[in-house]
C-alpha positions in Angstrom: 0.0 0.0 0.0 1.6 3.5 -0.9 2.1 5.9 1.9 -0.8 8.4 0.0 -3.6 5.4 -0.2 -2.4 4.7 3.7 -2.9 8.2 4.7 -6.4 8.3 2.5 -7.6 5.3 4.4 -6.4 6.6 7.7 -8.3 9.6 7.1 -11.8 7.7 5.8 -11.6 5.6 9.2 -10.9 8.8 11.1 -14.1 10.4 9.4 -16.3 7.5 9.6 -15.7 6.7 13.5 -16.4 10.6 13.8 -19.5 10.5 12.1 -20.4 7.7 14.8 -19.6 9.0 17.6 -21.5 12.2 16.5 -24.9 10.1 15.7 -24.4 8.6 18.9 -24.2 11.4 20.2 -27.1 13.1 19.4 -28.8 9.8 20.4 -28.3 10.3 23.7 -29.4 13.3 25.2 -27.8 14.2 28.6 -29.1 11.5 30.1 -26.6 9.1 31.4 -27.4 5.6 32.9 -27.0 5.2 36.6 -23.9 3.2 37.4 -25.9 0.0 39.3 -28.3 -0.6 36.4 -25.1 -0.4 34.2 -23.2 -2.8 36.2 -25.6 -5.4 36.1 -27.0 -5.0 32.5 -23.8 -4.6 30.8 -23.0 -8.1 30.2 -22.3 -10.8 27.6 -23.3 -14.0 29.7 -26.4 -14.9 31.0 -25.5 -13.8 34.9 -24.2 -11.1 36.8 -20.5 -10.7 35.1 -19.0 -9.8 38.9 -20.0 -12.8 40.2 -19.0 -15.1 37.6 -15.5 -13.6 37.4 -15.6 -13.6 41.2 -16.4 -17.6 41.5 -14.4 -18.7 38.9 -11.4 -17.0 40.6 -12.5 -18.3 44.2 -12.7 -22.0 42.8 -9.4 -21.9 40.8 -7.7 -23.8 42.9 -9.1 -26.9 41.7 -10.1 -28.3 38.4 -13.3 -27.4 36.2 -15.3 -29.9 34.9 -18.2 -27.5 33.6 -18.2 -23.5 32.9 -21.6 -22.7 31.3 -21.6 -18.7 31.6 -25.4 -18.8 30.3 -26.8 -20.9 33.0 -24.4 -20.0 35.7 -23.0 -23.0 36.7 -19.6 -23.9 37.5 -18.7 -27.1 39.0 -15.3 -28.7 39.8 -13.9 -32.0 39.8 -12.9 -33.7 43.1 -9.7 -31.4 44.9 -7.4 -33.1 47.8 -5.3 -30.6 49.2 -1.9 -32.1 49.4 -1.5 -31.3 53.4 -4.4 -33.1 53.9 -4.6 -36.2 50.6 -7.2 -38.6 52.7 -9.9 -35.8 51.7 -11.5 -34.3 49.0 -14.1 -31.6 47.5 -15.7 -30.7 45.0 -17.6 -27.1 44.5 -20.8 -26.3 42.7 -21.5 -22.6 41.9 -24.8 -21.3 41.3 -25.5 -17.9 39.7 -29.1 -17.2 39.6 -29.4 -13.3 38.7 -27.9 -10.4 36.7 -27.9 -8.6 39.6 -25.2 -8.6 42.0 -26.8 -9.7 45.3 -26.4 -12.2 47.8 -29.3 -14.6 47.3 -28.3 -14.3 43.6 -25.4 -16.9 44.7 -25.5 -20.5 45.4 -22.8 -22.4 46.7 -23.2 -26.0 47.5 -19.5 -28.5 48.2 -19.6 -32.0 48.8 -16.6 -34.3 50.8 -15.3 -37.7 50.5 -12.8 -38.9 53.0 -10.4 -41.9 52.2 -11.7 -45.2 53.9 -10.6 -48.8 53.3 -8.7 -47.7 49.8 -12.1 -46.0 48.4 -13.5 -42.8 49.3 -16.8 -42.1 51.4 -19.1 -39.0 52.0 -18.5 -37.3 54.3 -20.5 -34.1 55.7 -19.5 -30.6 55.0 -19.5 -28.3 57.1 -22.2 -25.3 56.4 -19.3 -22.5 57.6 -17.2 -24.2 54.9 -20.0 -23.3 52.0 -20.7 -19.6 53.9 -17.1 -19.2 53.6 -17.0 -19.7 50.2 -20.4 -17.6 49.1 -19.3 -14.4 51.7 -15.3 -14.8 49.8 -17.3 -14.5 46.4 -19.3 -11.9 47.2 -16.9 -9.7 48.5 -14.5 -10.5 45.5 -17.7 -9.6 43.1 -18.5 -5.8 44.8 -14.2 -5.7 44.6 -14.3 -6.2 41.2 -17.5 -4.2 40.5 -15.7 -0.8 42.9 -12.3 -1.2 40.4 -14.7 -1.0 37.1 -17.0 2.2 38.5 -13.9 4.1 39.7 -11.8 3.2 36.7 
């Protein structure tokens, strides 16, 4: 491409992202959209973006067997912490909302302890899932504070 039809196509991009933003513009009014309905509607997946980025980072630490943004669901495969090998969990996330709320989060874990060379359920304790659900939820208003004041 010669430096002239560069600089000719430079300038039509330049002219037509102009003429957008001015259309959009006008669009618009002076209204602006409050920053809590914005949070919650501006999204891609099917839930609450926060909470999904927030649960898939508090469940990292052990493997995924399912990820289905639409539905909300995220579910791991069996975890045994090396410290501690003669038990294991496995984490199901629910994300029932767009809205970033508590009782828009499910969190249920299940346990299985090593017993005569197979493994056995074993109960979980309900701190353990508030744990989880309270570390999500604060990680989901964390990540929703950085995008508002960025």
């Amino acid at each position: 491409m010669s430096a002239q039809n560069f600089a000719t196509s430079r300038f039509s991009r330049a002219l037509l992202v102009t003429a957008a933003l001015g259309t959009l513009a006008a669009c618009g009014g002076n209204d602006r959209p409050r920053a809590d309905l914005a949070a919650s509607q501006l999204t891609t997946i099917g839930v609450n973006s926060y909470l999904w980025r927030a649960s898939l980072e508090t469940v990292s630490f052990a493997p995924l067997l399912q990820a289905d943004s639409a539905g909300g669901v995220i579910v791991t495969d069996w975890y045994a912490n090396p410290t501690n090998p003669g038990e294991r969990v496995k984490v199901t996330v629910t994300i029932l909302d767009q809205d970033l709320r508590a009782d828009a989060l499910r969190v249920a874990a299940s346990r299985q302890v090593a017993q005569g060379g197979g493994w056995v359920d074993a109960p979980v304790q309900a701190a353990t899932v508030q744990k989880l659900e309270d570390i999500i939820l604060t990680k989901a208003r964390d990540l929703r504070r950085q995008s508002i004041s960025s």
